[in-house]
C-alpha positions as CSV (number, residue, x, y, z in Angstrom):
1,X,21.0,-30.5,-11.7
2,X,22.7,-27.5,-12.4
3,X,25.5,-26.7,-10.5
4,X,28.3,-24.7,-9.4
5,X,30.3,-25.7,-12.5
6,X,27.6,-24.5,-15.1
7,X,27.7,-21.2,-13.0
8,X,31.1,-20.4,-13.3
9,X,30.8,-21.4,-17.1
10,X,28.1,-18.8,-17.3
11,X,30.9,-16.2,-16.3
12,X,33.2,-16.9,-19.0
13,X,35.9,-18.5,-16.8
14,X,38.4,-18.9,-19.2
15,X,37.5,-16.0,-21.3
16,X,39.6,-12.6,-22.0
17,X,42.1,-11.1,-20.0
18,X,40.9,-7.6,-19.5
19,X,41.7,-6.4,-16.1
20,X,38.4,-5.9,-14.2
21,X,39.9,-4.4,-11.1
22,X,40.3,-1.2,-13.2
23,X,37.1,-0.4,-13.3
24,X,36.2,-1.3,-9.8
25,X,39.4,-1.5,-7.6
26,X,39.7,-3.4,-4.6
27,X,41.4,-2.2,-1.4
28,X,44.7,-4.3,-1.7
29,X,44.0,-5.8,2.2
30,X,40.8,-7.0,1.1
31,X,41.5,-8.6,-1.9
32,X,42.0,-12.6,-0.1
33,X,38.9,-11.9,1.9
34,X,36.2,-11.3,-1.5
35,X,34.8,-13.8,-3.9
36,X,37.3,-13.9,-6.8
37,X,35.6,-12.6,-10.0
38,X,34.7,-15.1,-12.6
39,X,33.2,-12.6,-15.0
40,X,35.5,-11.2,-18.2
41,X,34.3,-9.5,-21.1
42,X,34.3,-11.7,-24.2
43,X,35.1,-10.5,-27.9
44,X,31.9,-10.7,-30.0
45,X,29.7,-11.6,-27.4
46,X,29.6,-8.7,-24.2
47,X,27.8,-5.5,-25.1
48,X,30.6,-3.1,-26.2
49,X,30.6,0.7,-26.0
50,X,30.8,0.8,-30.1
51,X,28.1,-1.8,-30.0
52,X,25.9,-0.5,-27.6
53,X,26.2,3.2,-30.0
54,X,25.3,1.5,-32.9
55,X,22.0,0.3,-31.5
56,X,20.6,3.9,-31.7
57,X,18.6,5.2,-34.6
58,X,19.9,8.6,-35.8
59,X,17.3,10.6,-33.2
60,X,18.1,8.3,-30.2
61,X,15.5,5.2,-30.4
62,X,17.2,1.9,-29.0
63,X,17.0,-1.2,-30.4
64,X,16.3,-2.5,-26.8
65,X,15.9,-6.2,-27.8
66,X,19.4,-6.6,-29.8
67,X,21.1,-4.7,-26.6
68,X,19.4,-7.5,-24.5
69,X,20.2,-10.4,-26.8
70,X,23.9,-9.2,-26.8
71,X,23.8,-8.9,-22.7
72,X,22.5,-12.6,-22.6
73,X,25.4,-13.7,-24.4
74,X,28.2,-11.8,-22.5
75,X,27.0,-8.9,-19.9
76,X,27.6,-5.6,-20.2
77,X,31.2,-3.9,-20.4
78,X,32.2,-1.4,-17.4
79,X,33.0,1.3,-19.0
80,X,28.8,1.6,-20.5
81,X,27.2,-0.3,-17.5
82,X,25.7,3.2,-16.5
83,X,23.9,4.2,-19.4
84,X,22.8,0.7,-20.2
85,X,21.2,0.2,-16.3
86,X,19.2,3.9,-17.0
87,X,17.2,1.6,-20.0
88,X,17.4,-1.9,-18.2
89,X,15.8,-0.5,-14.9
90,X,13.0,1.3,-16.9
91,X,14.2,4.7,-16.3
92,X,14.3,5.5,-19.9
93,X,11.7,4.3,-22.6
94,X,13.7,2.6,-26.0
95,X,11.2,4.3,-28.1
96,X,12.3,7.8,-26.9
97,X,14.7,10.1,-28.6
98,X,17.7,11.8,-27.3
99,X,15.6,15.0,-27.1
100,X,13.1,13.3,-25.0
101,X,15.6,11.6,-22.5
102,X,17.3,14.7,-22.0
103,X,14.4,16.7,-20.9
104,X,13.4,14.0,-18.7
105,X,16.6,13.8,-16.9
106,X,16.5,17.5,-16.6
107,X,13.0,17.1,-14.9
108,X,14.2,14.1,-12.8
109,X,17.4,15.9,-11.8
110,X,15.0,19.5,-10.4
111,X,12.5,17.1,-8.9
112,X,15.4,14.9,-6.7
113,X,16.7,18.4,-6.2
114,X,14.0,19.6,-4.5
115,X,13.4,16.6,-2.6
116,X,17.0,17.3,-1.2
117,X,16.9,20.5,-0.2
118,X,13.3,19.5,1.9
119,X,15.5,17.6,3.4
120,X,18.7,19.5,4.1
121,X,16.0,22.4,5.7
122,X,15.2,19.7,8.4
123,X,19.0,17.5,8.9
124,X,21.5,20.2,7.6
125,X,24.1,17.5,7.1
126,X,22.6,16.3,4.1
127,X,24.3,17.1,0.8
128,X,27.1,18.3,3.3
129,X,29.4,15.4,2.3
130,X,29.3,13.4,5.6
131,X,27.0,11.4,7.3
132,X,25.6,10.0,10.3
133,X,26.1,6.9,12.6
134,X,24.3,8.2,15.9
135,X,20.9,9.1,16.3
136,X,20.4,12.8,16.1
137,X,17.0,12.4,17.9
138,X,15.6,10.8,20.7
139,X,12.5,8.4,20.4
140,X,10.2,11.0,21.6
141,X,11.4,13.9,19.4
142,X,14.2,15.5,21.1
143,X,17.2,16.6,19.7
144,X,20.1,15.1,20.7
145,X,23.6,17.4,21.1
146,X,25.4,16.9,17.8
147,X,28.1,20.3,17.7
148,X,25.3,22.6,15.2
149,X,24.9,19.9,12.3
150,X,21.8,18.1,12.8
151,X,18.6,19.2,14.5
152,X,17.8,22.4,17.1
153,X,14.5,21.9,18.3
154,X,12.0,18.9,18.9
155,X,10.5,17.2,16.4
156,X,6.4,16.8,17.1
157,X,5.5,15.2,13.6
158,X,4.9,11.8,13.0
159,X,6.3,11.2,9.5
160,X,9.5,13.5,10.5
161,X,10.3,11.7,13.2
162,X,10.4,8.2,12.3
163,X,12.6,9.3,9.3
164,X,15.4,11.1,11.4
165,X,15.2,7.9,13.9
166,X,16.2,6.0,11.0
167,X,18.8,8.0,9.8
168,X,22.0,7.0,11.9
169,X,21.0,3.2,11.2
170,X,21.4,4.2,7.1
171,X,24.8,5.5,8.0
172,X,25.9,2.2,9.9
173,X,25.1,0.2,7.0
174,X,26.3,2.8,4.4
175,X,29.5,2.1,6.5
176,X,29.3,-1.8,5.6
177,X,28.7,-1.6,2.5
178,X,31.1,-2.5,-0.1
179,X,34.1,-2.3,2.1
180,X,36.2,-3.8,-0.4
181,X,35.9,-1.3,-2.7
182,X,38.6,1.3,-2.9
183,X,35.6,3.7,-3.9
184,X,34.1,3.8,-0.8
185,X,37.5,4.5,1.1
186,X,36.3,8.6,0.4
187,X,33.8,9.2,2.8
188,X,32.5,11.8,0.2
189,X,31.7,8.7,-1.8
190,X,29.8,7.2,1.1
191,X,27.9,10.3,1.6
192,X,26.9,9.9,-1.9
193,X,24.9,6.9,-0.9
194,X,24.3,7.9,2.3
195,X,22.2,10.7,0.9
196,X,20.4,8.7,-1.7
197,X,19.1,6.8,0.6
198,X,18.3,9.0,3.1
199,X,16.5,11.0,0.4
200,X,14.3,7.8,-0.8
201,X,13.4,7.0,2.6
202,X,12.0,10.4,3.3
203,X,9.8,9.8,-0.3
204,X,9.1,6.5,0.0
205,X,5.6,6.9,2.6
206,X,4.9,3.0,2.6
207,X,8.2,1.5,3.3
208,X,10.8,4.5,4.0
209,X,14.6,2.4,4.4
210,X,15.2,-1.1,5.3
211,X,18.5,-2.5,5.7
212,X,20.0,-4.4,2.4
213,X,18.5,-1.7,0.5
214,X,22.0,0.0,0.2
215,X,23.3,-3.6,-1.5
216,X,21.1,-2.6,-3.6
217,X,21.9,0.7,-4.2
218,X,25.5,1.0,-3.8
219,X,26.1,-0.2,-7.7
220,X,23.9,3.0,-8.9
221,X,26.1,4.9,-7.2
222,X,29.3,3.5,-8.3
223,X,28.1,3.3,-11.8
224,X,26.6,6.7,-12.1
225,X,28.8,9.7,-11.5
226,X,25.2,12.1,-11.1
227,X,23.6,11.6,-7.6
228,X,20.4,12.2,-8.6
229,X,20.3,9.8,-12.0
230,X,21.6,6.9,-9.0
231,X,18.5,8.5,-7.2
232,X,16.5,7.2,-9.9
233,X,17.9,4.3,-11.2
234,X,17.7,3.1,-7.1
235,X,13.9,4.6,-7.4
236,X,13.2,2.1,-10.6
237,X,14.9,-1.0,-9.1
238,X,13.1,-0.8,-6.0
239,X,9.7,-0.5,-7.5
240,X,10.8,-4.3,-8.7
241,X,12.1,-5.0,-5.8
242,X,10.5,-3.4,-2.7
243,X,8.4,-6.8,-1.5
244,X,11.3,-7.8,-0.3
245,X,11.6,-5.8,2.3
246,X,8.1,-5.7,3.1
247,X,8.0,-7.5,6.3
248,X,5.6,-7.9,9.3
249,X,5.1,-10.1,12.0
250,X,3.1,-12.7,10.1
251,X,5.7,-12.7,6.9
252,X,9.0,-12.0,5.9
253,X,9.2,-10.1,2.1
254,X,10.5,-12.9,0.2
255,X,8.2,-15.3,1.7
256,X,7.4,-16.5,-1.6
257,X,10.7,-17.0,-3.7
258,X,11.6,-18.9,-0.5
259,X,8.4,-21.4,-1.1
260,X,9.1,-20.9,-5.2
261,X,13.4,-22.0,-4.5
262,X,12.0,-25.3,-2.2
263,X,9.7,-26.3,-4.7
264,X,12.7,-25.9,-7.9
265,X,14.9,-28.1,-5.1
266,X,12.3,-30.7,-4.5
267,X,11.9,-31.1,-8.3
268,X,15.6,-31.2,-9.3
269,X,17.5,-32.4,-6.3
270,X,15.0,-34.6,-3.9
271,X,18.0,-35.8,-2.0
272,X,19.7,-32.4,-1.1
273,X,15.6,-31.2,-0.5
274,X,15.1,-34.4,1.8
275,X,18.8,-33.5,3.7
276,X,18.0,-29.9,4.1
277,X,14.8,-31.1,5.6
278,X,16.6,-33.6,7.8
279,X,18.7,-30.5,9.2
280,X,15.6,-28.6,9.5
281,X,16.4,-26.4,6.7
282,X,13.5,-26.6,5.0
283,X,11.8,-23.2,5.0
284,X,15.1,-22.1,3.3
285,X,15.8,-19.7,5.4
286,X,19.0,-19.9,5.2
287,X,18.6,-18.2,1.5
288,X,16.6,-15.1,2.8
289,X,20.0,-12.8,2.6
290,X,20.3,-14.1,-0.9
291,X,17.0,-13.2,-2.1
292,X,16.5,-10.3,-0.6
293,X,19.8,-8.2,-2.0
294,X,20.1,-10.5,-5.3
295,X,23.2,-12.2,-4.5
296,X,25.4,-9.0,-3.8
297,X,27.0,-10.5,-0.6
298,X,27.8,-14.1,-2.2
299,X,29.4,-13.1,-5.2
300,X,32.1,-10.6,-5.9
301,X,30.9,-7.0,-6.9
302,X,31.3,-7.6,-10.8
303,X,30.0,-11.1,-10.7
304,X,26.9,-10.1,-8.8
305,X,25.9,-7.0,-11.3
306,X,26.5,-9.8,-14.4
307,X,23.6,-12.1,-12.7
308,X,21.6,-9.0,-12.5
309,X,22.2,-8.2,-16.1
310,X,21.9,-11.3,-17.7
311,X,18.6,-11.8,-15.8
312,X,17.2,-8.4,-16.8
313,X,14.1,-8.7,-19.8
């Protein structure tokens, strides 16, 4: 069986001393109350910023399958996770050029643009740098007193309604949401990714926002400084990952990793399978957090993006 002990060797345990906490700093109260970080970047084996340079051809082409082979031997250092995610997530093709990346940013960047100001026309306090924790509307449309920022008349559509109702419930979570992190101690910062996922909810017609979603998005938007390229790097992990938070009455979105993890337990471990079944455990239920936001709340913040990188193809 593979256990917690391959795991941690999988983070390089006794491996370079670079201080992480740089990079990602954690609130000084919070620091006994976290996962400690097992991750550190090893010489020769983590993609480098001079490595990950040298894997472009003269007009920009990648050679995406060294950069991966280099990110299954050691992850990705801090200072280039960024720009490695835009081509992991599928926001950029390899076989582009630096002309043809920069156009398509540009396009990317007027497109989220516009999306933003659609919706700063209806909920001013978009792009304002604060956010919301208390509905602004009623459930039948009416506008709820708010002081001038939020909405001035009822709301009669649909579509418009159901994505203002779910507004202040973003900004709760956005609120939770990597606590630890002295990043998100500036509420600007927290309006960052409040209004990204406002934004994709408003665009996103079949799902809209589901809470865990801002695990998920939280690293774009520590990682990359531009709102709108975190916009789109959230926009490309979700089209991986939205089943998850497809959920109805009759099914939960990760219905079927739960079935797929029981059946890998059964095989390797019979005996923990068989006590988990004894405790009536054996739906695995108890691992639906865990699928759904990829392990962000059972690892630290660095760990967790490693086991997203080292699991990327």
């Amino acid at each position: 069986m593979v256990g917690w002990e391959a795991i941690a060797g999988m983070f390089g345990k006794n491996a370079g001393t670079e201080d992480l906490e740089a990079f990602y700093p954690v609130r000084p109260e919070c620091k006994a109350d976290i996962p400690k970080t097992r991750f550190r970047p090893r010489a020769g084996k983590t993609l480098s910023a001079r490595r990950w340079h040298a894997a472009f051809s003269e007009d920009g082409h990648l050679d995406i399958a060294k950069v991966l082979r280099r990110i299954q031997r050691g992850g990705i250092h801090p200072s280039i996770k960024g720009l490695v995610w835009e081509f992991l997530l599928g926001c950029f093709d390899p076989n582009s050029s630096f002309e043809d990346r920069n156009q398509l940013r540009q396009q990317r960047r007027e497109r989220y643009g516009m999306w933003k100001t659609e919706c700063q026309n209806m909920v001013p306090v978009i792009g304002s740098g604060k956010f919301i924790t208390t509905p602004i509307i009623t459930d039948d449309g009416q506008p709820i007193e708010d002081g001038g920022w939020h909405v001035t008349s009822a709301v009669a559509d649909k579509k418009v309604a159901q994505w203002m109702l779910s507004l202040h419930q973003i900004g709760l979570d956005v609120v939770r949401t990597d606590r630890a992190l002295t990043f998100y101690e500036n509420e600007t910062n927290q309006a960052k990714l409040w209004d990204v996922l406002a934004i994709y909810s408003w665009v996103d017609d079949d799902i809209g926002y589901v809470q865990g979603m801002n695990d998920i998005c939280s690293p774009m938007v520590i990682l990359l400084e531009n709102e709108a390229d975190a916009f789109w790097c959230f926009e490309r992990a979700m089209r991986k990952l939205r089943e998850n938070f497809r959920c109805s009455t009759n099914s939960i979105g990760v219905q079927s990793q739960l079935s797929t993890l029981s059946q890998v337990i059964r095989t390797v471990d019979p005996k923990l399978h068989q006590h988990l079944e004894d405790l009536d455990g054996g739906e695995y239920l108890f691992a639906f957090r865990m699928l759904m936001v990829l392990f962000r709340r059972e690892f630290s913040f660095i760990d967790a993006l490693y086991l997203w990188e080292i699991g990327s193809r």
